[in-house]
VOBASE-671028 format. One record per residue (C-alpha): x, y, z; residue in three letters. Coordinates in steps of 0.05 Angstrom, whole numbers, plus 5000, padded with zeros to 4 digits. Layout:
BEGIN
XYZAla ...
% end
This chain:
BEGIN
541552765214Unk 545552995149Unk 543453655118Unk 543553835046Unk 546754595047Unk 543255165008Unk 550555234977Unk 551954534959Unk 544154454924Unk 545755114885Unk 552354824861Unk 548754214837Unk 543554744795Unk 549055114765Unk 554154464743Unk 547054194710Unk 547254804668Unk 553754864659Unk 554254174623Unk 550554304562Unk 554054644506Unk 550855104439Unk 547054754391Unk 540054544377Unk 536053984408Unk 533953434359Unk 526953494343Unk 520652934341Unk 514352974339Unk 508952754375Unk 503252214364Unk 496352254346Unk 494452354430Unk 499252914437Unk 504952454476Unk 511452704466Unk 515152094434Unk 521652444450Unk 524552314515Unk 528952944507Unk 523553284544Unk 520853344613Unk 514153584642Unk 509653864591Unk 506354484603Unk 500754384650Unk 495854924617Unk 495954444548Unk 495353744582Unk 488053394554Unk 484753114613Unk 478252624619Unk 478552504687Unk 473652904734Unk 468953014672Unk 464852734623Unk 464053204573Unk 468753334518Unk 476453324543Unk 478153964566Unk 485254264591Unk 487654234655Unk 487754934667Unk 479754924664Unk 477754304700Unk 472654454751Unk 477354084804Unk 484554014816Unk 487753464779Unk 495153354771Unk 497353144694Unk 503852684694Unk 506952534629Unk 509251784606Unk 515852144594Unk 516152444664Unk 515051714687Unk 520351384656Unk 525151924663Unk 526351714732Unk 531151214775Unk 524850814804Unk 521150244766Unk 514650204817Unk 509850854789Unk 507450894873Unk 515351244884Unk 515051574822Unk 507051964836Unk 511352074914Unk 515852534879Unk 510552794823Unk 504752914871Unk 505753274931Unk 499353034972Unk 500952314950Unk 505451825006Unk 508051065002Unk 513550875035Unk 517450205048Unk 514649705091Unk 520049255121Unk 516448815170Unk 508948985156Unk 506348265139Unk 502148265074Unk 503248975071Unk 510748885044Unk 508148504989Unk 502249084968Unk 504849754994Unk 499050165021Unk 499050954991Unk 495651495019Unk 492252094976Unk 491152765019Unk 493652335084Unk 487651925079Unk 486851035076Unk 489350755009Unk 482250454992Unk 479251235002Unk 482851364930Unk 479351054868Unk 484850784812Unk 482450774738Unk 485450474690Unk 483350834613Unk 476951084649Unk 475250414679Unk 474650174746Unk 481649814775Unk 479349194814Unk 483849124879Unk 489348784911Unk 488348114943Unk 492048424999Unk 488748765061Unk 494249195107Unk 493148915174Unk 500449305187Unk 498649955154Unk 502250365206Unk 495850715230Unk 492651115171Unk 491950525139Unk 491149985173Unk 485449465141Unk 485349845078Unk 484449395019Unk 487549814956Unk 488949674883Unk 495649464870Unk 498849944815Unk 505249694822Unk 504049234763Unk 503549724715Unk 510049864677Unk 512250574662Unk 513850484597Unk 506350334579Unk 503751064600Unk 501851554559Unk 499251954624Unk 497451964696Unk 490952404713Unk 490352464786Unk 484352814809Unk 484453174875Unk 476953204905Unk 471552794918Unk 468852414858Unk 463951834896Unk 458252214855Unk 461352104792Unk 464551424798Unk 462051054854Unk 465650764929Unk 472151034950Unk 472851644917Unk 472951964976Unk 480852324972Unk 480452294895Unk 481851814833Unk 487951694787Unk 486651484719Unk 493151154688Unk 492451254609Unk 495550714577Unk 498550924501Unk 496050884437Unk 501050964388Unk 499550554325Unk 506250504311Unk 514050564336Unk 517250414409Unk 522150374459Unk 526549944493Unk 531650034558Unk 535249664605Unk 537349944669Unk 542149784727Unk 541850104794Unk 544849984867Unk 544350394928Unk 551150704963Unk 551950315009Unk 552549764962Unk 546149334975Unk 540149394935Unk 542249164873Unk 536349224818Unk 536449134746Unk 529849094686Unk 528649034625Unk 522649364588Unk 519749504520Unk 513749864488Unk 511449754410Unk 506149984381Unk 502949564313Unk 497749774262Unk 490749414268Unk 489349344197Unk 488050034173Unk 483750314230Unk 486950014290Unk 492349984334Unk 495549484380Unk 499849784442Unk 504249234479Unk 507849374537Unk 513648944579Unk 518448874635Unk 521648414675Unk 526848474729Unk 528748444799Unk 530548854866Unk 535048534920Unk 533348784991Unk 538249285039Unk 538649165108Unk 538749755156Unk 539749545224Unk 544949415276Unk 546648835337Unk 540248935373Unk 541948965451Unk 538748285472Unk 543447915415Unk 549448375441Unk 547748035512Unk 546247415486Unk 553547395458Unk 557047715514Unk 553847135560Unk 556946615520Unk 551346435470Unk 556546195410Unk 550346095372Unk 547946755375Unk 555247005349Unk 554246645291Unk 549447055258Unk 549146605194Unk 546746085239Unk 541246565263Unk 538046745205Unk 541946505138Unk 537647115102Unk 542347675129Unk 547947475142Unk 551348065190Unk 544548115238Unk 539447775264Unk 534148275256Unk 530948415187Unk 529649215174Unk 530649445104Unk 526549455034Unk 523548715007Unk 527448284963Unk 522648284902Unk 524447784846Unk 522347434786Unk 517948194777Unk 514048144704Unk 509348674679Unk 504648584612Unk 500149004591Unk 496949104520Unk 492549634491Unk 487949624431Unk 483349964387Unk 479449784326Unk 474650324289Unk 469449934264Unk 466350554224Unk 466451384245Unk 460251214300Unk 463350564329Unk 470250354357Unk 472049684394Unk 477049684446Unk 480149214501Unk 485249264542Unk 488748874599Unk 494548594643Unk 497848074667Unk 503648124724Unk 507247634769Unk 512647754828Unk 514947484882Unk 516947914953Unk 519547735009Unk 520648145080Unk 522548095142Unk 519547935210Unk 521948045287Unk 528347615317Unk 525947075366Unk 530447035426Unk 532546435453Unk 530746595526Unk 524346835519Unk 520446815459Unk 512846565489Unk 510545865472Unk 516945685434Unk 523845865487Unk 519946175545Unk 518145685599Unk 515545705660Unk 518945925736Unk 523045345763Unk 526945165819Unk 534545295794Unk 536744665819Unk 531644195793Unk 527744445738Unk 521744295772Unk 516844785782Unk 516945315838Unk 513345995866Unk 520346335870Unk 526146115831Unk 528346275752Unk 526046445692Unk 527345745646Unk 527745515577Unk 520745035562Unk 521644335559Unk 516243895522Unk 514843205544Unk 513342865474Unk 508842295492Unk 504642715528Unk 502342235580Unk 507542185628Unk 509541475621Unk 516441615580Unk 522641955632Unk 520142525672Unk 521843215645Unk 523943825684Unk 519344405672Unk 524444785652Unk 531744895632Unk 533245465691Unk 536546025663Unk 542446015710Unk 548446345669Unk 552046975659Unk 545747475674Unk 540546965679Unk 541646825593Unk 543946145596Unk 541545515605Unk 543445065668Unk 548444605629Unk 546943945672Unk 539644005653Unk 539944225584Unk 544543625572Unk 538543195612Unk 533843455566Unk 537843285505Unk 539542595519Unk 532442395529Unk 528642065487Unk 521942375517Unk 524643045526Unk 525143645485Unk 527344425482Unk 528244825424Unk 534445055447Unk 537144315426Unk 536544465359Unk 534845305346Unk 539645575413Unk 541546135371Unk 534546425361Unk 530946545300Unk 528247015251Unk 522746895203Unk 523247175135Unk 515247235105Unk 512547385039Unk 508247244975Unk 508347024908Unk 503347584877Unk 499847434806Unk 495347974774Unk 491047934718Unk 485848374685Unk 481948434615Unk 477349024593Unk 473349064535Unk 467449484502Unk 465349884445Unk 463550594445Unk 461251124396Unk 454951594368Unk 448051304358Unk 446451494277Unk 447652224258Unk 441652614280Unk 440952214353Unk 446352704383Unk 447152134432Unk 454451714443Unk 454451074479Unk 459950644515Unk 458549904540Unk 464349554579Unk 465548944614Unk 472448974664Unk 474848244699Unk 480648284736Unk 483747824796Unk 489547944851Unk 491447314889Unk 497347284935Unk 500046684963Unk 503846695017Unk 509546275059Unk 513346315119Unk 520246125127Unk 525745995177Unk 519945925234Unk 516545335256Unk 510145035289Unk 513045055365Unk 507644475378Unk 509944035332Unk 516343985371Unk 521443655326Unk 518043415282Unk 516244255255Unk 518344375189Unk 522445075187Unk 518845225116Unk 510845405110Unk 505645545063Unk 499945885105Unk 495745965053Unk 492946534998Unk 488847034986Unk 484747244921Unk 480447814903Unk 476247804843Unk 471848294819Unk 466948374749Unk 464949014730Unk 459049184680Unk 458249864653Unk 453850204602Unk 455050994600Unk 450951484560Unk 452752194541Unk 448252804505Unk 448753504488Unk 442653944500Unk 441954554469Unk 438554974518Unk 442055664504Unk 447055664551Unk 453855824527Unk 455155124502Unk 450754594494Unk 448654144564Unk 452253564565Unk 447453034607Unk 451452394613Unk 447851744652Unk 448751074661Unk 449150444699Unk 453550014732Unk 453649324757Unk 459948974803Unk 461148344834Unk 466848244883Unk 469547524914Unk 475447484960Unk 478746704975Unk 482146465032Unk 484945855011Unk 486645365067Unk 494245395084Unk 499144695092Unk 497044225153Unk 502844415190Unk 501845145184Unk 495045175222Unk 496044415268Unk 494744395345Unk 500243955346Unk 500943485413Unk 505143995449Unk 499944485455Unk 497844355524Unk 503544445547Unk 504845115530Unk 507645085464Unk 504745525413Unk 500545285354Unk 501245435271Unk 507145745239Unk 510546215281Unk 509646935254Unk 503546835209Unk 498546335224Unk 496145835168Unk 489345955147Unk 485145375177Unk 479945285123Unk 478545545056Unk 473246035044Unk 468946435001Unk 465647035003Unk 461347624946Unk 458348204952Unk 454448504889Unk 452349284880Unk 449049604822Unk 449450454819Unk 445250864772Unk 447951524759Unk 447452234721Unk 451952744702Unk 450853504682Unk 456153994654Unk 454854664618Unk 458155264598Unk 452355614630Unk 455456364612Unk 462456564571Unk 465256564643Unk 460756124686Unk 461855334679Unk 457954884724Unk 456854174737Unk 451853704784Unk 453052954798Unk 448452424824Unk 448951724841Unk 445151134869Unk 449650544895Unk 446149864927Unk 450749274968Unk 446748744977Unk 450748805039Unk 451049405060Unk 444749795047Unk 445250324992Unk 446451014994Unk 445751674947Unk 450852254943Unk 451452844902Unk 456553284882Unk 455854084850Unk 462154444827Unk 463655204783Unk 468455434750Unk 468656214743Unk 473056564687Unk 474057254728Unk 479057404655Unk 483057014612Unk 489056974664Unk 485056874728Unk 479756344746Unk 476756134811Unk 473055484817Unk 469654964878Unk 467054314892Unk 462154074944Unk 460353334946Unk 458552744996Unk 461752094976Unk 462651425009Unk 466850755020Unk 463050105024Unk 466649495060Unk 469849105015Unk 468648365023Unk 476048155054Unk 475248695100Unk 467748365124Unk 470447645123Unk 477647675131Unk 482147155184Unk 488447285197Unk 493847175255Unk 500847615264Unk 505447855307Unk 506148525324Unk 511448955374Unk 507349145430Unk 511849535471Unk 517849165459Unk 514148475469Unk 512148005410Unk 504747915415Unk 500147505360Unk 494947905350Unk 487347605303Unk 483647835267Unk 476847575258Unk 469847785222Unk 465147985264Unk 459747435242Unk 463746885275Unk 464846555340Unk 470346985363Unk 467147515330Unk 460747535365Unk 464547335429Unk 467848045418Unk 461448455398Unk 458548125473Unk 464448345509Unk 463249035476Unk 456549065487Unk 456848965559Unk 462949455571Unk 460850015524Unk 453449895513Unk 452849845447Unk 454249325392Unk 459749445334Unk 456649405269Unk 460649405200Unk 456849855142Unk 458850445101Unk 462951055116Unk 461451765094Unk 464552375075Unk 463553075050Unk 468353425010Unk 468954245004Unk 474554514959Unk 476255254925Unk 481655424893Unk 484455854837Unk 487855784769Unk 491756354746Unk 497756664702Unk 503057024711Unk 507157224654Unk 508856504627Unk 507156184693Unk 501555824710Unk 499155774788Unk 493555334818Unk 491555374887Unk 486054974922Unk 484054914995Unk 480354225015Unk 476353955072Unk 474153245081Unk 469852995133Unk 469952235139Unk 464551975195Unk 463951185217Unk 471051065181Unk 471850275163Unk 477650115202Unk 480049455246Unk 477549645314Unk 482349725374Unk 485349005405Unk 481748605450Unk 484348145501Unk 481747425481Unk 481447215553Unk 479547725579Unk 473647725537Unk 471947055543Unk 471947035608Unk 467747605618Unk 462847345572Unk 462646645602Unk 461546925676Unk 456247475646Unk 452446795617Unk 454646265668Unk 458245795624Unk 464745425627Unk 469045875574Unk 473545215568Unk 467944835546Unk 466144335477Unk 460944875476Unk 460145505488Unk 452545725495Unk 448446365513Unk 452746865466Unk 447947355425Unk 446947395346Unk 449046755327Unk 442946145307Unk 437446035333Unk 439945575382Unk 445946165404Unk 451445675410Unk 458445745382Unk 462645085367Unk 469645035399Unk 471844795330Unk 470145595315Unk 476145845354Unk 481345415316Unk 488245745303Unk 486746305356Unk 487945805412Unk 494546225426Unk 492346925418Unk 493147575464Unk 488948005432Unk 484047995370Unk 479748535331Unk 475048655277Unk 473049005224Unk 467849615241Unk 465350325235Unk 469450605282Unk 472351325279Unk 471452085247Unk 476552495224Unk 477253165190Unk 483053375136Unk 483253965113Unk 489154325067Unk 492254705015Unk 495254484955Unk 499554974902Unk 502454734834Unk 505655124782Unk 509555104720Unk 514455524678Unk 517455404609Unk 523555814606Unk 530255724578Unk 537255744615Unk 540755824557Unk 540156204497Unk 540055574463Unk 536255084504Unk 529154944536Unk 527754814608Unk 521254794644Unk 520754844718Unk 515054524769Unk 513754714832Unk 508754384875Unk 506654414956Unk 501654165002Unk 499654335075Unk 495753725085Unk 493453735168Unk 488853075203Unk 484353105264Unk 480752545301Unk 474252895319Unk 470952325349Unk 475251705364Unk 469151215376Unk 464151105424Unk 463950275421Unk 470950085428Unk 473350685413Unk 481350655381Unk 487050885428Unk 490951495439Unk 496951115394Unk 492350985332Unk 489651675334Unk 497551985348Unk 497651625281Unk 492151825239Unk 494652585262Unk 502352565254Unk 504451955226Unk 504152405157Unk 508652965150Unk 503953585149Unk 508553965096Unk 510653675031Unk 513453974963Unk 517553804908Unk 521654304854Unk 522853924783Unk 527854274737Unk 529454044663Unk 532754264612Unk 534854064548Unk 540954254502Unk 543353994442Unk 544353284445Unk 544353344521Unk 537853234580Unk 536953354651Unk 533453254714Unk 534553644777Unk 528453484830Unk 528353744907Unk 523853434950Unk 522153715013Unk 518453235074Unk 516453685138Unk 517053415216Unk 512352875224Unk 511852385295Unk 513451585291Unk 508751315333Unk 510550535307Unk 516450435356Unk 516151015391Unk 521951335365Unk 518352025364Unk 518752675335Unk 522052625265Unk 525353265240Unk 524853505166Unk 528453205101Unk 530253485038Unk 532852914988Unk 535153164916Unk 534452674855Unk 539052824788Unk 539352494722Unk 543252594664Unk 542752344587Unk 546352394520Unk 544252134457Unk 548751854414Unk 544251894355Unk 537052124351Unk 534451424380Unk 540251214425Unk 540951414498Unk 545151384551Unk 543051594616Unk 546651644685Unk 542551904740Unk 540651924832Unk 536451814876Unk 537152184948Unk 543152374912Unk 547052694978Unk 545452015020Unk 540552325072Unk 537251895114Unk 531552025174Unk 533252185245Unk 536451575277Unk 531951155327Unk 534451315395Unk 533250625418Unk 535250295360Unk 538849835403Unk 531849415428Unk 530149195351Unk 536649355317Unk 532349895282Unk 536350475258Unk 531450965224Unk 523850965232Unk 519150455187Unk 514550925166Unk 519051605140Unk 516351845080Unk 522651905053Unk 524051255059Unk 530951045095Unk 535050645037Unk 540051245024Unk 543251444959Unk 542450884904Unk 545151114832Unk 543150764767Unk 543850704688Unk 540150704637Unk 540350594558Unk 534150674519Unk 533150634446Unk 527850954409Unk 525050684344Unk 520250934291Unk 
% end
């Protein structure tokens, strides 16, 4: 693995500093929120950022919130190389991870993120204070921590529209409901009433691949005389790298004489040099809208809305099919070498189809033996058989190369918030805010370069499987008072209630994408190859309504404290009511202490309760299509039987639950300012897709447990399912061909426990200039305390959950600014961490450096140059990168694109 040297980083430092010559930095000022308009500067000081997250009393510095919450500035956020805010909080928030997803199914087209190493939907996202509705996407490939988490996707908000990012560090289920379990992160959107800014920017990475361009553009408009109107936009597009090599199977392939296989552009037009897809997504046609507005009706009452819309379309890459023995397409059956026909001991063979299906067409062989160099080619005389009949068919006629799917989704996003809030008449003492949120996620997907291997020839290569949609309504009406009850301050007792309704869609996919085309029976595999079509469309809601208070005091000079209650209901799920108490103690004016102590809780959403879905996953070097299926259908309840009799006791899916300790500090030292917090988070009966059952296996069991014929019209005498217990055969549609299945249910506990440390320095290098310095760390460490009792998940998923992570993360920010010259020097630092998705192992530690550079021309012209991984380091290579043509590990946190460079000009109008 490349190193950066101590030497070669501190040369870096000093020809930053060395670049900037005397002179004064132009000046601006800064809006009516306190965001610095002027991009000339980097982080703000920590100790003065205004936060409302965590708290609903007055806004209050960061410095004194009773929790740790990270403050990100708009202008840090645009002042970077990245264009998706999940890479830029990677690099901004040290317990925060997302990396790329190459081959992860839906999960390429809605990264999952983890918060304090814990499942993407245990961290609540606000948008302005109000509840983000999620992705339509559910992770079924979440590489282990979060697999079957169903998160928000905040991809679709554009930089350029933040004023900041609030991202609150402890459990907050008390004070806004499901899923803050690891924390919440409130984007701000900005409210500037007038001026703007637009930039274009142009990037690549080293190696040449990569290319990415946008465009973008923020304005803000008076409202009449008491309003504003904030409008945000960008648009552009990322092409995808490839990282791989020749896998060894293709190398064979060649050597043996497959000419097909040489020509890679006749393997899989989508790469070009190899068969086998690993790199980042192509994402095109990306758009990103979002407006913000305000009107103040009078000096007790203000109307606001606010909303999105977003569009994109992504596309990854799936695993190669070989020609010799991908199952139910190439791989056929043992044969006798001579005759195709079948035989106890003979040779592997390529599958032949006989298309009428009855016999009364020319006999078919078997099988194509595979007779050539190392048992890799096709007997000639038969395959030439095969293809001159009219009844007979192989897809090595017409695919003898192989194939590899490329999969993806055309994402739309949508979302509109409105309300008014303000003060009852003077005298009341009592401020109101009533909101209604609507927002919507729908992906829909397609498949191409694969087929339906039952259609035989008549497959198309191109699919449409089907979509998914989330949906979710959101009513809130929040109430705030202050109490004077002699305390220090008055008691702030805020209440309120809240109403949601969720609805996730499966929409049915193309015929051919789910048909049991005739060659099923005879060993060819059904529905597009890679990723099933869905088979039906469906609907399904849940509905909850919380009620909830809030108290907050100044109870001394030094003593703040604050108590939290809420009561949540799921028609679904049961309800449940957690609590949270937390202190802050001023010890003196440079030293404070503070802690938290809450329970909180994640309620299933509805995808995760009703979800379908088929895909193939690398099981130990062998392609296996894996379901997975809700546990109130057939194949469901066939499971929970199976699991019943081998571990007595039936899964359930409900509610998981947590408690959350924290302490910390908040200090100064000279002009530094320090804050140090220690966490632990129990999570018990995590919500999590349960380990893989073998479908046969299963059914088999269950049919000889309840004497019935498991190949049956009907299959009778399973548990749980009508009153007459019977499941249709029309119930196991589309999982005809699966090796394993699972389901959604509480499943596992875990503890994680760390430390996070953040500071901040103002400080000039030169006698001229002004520079401010970050430092952030975080010891973040995951145990599986109790891995399950009813199916319980296996030693890989819990390797996962433990190591997967990198236990060690921190990141050094430097900027400075001189004269008519800016810049960025970041270090970010990713400890050893264990791949457990391929098995390539222990992964040693990585310390990437990011630069940028800008000038400005005039006071509103910019030109910026700029880095990221600026000295090209990549993760440890994957010692058997030869079996997938994988070079570097899927899941490093550091990702494993390389260096990519970019530029930038941005203009800046009044």
């Amino acid at each position: 693995m490349r190193r950066t040297s101590t030497r070669t980083a501190l040369l870096l430092g000093t020809s930053a500093v060395l670049l900037f010559g005397p002179g004064g930095a132009p000046a601006r000022s800064q809006d009516q929120n306190g965001e610095a308009e002027a991009f000339e500067r980097g982080a703000v000081d920590d100790a003065d950022e205004i936060v409302v997250t965590g708290t609903r009393r007055e806004a209050r510095s960061a410095s004194e919130s009773l929790a740790p919450v990270d403050v990100i500035s708009g202008t840090e956020f645009v002042n970077q190389g990245s264009n998706d805010v999940q890479d830029l909080l990677r690099t901004s928030v040290p317990s925060y991870n997302v990396n790329t997803q190459p081959i992860s199914d839906a999960a390429t087209v809605i990264r999952p993120a983890n918060l304090r190493a814990l499942s993407p939907d245990n961290t609540l996202i606000l948008v302005n204070g109000k509840r983000r509705h999620r992705g339509s996407v559910i992770s079924f490939l979440g590489g282990g921590i979060s697999d079957g988490a169903q998160g928000a996707d905040i991809s679709v908000i554009p930089a350029l529209a933040l004023q900041q990012v609030e991202v609150l560090r402890d459990g907050a289920s008390s004070q806004y409901g499901s899923d803050a379990i690891a924390g919440v992160i409130n984007f701000r959107l900005k409210e500037a009433p007038d001026g703007g800014t637009v930039e274009a920017v142009y990037g690549s990475t080293y190696d040449g691949d990569g290319d990415n361009y946008r465009f973008a553009g923020n304005i803000g408009l008076p409202l009449y005389d008491s309003g504003f109107i904030n409008i945000t936009a960008e648009y552009g597009e990322t092409d995808g790298t490839v990282r791989s090599i020749v896998r060894r199977d293709v190398a064979s392939l060649i050597a043996a004489g497959n000419t097909a296989a040489a020509d890679f552009s006749a393997i899989n037009s989508y790469t070009g040099e190899v068969p086998q897809y690993w790199g980042q997504p192509d994402v095109d046609d990306n758009l990103k809208i979002f407006v913000n507005t305000g009107y103040e009706l009078n000096e007790n009452a203000e109307l606001y809305a606010f909303g999105n819309y977003a569009e994109r379309t992504v596309t990854g890459g799936f695993f190669y099919r070989n020609p010799t023995n991908r199952g139910g397409v190439y791989a056929g059956p043992v044969v006798d070498p001579e005759t195709g026909a079948l035989a106890e001991e003979g040779v592997a063979s390529i599958l032949v189809g006989d298309l009428d299906g009855l016999g009364v067409g020319e006999e078919c062989p078997a099988g194509i033996p595979l007779t050539g160099t190392d048992g890799l080619i096709p007997d000639a005389d038969i395959l030439a058989q095969v293809a001159a009949s009219a009844n007979c068919f192989s897809f090595y006629e017409t695919i003898p190369g192989g194939f590899t799917p490329r999969f993806g989704g055309d994402n739309s996003d949508w979302s509109v918030a409105g309300g008014i809030r303000g003060a009852f008449p003077i005298g009341t003492g009592l401020s109101y805010d009533f909101s209604v949120v609507r927002g919507v996620n729908e992906t829909r997907f397609f498949i191409n370069n694969t087929l339906n291997a039952s259609l035989g020839p008549d497959s198309p290569r191109d699919f449409v499987p089907g979509a998914y949609r989330q949906a979710e309504t959101i009513l809130d009406a929040a109430f705030s008072y202050g109490l004077d009850v002699g305390f220090a301050s008055d008691l702030n007792v805020a209440f309120g209630a809240q109403y949601r309704e969720e609805k996730f869609d499966i929409s049915q996919g193309d015929q051919a994408s789910f048909a049991l085309g005739s060659l099923s029976d005879q060993g060819f595999s059904s529905s597009s190859n890679g990723f099933g079509g869905f088979t039906s469309s469906s609907s399904s809601k849940q509905n909850a309504y919380a009620f909830y208070t809030d108290l907050e005091a100044d109870v001394t000079d030094a003593l703040t404290l604050q108590g939290a209650l809420r009561y949540e209901d799921y028609d679904s799920f049961g309800d449940t009511l957690d609590y949270k108490v937390s202190g802050l103690y001023r010890v003196t004016d440079a030293f404070r202490v503070r802690g938290t102590f809450s329970t909180g809780f994640h309620a299933p959403t509805a995808g995760q309760a009703n979800v379908t879905n088929v895909t193939t996953q690398n099981v130990n070097g062998v392609l296996v299509d894996q379901g997975t299926i809700p546990l109130t259908s057939g194949p469901g309840q066939l499971a929970a039987d199976f699991i019943e009799a081998r571990d007595g006791g039936r899964p359930t899916l409900g509610t998981e639950e947590s408690t959350n300790f924290s302490v910390g500090a908040v200090f100064d030292l000279g002009p530094t300012n320090w804050t140090i917090d220690y966490f632990n988070i129990d999570v018990n009966d995590r919500i999590a897709l349960a380990a893989n059952i073998n479908f046969l296996e299963a059914l088999n069991f269950v049919a000889d447990q309840n004497g019935f014929d498991p190949y049956g019209t009907v299959i009778e005498g399973l548990n749980g399912l009508s009153d007459a217990g019977v499941i249709n055969r029309s119930e196991f549609v589309g999982f005809e061909d699966l090796t394993e299945f699972r389901y959604f249910s509480n499943s596992f506990d875990t503890t994680t426990q760390g430390v996070e440390v953040v500071g901040t320095m103002p400080f000039s290098l030169t006698r001229t200039g002004a520079s401010d310095a970050t430092l952030s760390f975080a010891y973040i460490d995951t145990k599986v305390d109790d891995p399950g009792e009813i199916n319980p998940i296996d030693e890989t998923r819990v390797a996962a959950l433990e190591e997967l992570l990198p236990e060690l993360k921190g990141a050094f920010t430097l900027t400075h600014v001189e004269d008519r010259w800016r810049a960025l020097l970041r270090a970010v630092y990713f400890g050893e961490w264990e791949d457990t998705s391929n098995g390539t192992g222990g992964q040693g530690d990585e310390l990437n450096f990011d630069a940028e550079l800008g000038f400005f021309l005039t006071d509103k012209l910019e030109l910026i140059a700029g880095a990221t991984n600026v000295f090209d380091n990549y993760p440890d290579k994957n010692p058997d990168a030869l079996s997938l043509g994988q070079l570097y590990p899927e899941g490093s946190p550091s990702g494993f694109v390389g260096g990519a460079y970019y530029f930038k000009v941005r203009y800046v109008f009044d």
